[in-house]
C-alpha positions as CSV (number, residue, x, y, z in Angstrom):
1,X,289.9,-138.8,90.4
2,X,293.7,-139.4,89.6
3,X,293.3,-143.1,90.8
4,X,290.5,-143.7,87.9
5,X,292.4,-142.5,85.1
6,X,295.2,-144.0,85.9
7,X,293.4,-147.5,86.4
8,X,291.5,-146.6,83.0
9,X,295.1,-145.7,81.9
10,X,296.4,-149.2,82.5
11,X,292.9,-150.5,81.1
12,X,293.4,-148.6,77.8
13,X,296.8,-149.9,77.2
14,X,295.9,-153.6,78.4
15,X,293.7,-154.1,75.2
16,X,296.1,-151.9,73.0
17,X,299.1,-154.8,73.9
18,X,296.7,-157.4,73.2
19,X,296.1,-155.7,70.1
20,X,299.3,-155.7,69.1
21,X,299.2,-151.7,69.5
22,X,301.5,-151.4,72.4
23,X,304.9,-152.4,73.8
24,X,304.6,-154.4,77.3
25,X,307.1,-151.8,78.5
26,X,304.3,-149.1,78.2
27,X,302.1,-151.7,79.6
28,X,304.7,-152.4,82.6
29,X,305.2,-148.4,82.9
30,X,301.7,-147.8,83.2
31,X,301.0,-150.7,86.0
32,X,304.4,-149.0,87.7
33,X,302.5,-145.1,87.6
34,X,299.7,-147.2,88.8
35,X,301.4,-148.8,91.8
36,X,302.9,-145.3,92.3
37,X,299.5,-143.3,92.7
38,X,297.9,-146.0,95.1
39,X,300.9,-145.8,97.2
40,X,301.2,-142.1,97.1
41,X,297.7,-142.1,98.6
42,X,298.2,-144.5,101.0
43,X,301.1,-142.3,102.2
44,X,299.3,-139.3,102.4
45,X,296.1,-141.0,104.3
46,X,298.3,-142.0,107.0
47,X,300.2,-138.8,106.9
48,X,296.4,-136.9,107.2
49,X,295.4,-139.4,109.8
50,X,298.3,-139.1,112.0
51,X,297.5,-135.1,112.0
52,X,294.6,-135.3,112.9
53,X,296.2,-137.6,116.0
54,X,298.5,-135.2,116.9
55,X,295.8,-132.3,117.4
56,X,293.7,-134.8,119.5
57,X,296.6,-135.3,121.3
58,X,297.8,-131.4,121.5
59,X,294.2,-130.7,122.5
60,X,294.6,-133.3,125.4
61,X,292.6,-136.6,124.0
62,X,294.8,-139.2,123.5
63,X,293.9,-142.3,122.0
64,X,293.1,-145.0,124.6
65,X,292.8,-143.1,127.6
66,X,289.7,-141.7,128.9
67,X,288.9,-138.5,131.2
C-alpha cells in the first residue's frame, strides 16, 4: 500500500511541476522517497526469503539436495 502512494505521490507532483506549481527539487525528492521505498522492499523480500531458507535448512531440507 506504501508503494501506491508513494508512486501516486510522484504522480501528483509530476503534473503540479508541469503546472508551474512545484519546484523540481520536490519533484527529485519525491522520485528519491520513491527509489527509497522500492528498494526498502526489495531488501526486506530477500531478507524474508532468506528466512524462510534458513528454517528449511535448520529443519534439514537444503536447497538442491534431495533425500
Amino acid at each position: 500500500a506504501a508503494l501506491t502512494v508513494a508512486r501516486d505521490n510522484v504522480k501528483i507532483i509530476e503534473a503540479r511541476y508541469r503546472n508551474g506549481d512545484a519546484m523540481i527539487i520536490e519533484l527529485i525528492q519525491g522520485q528519491v522517497d520513491l527509489t527509497a521505498l522500492e528498494r526498502q522492499l526489495a531488501d526486506l523480500s530477500a531478507q524474508i526469503h532468506l528466512a524462510w531458507l534458513e528454517l528449511d535448512a535448520a529443519l534439514g531440507n537444503v536447497v538442491g539436495v534431495t533425500r
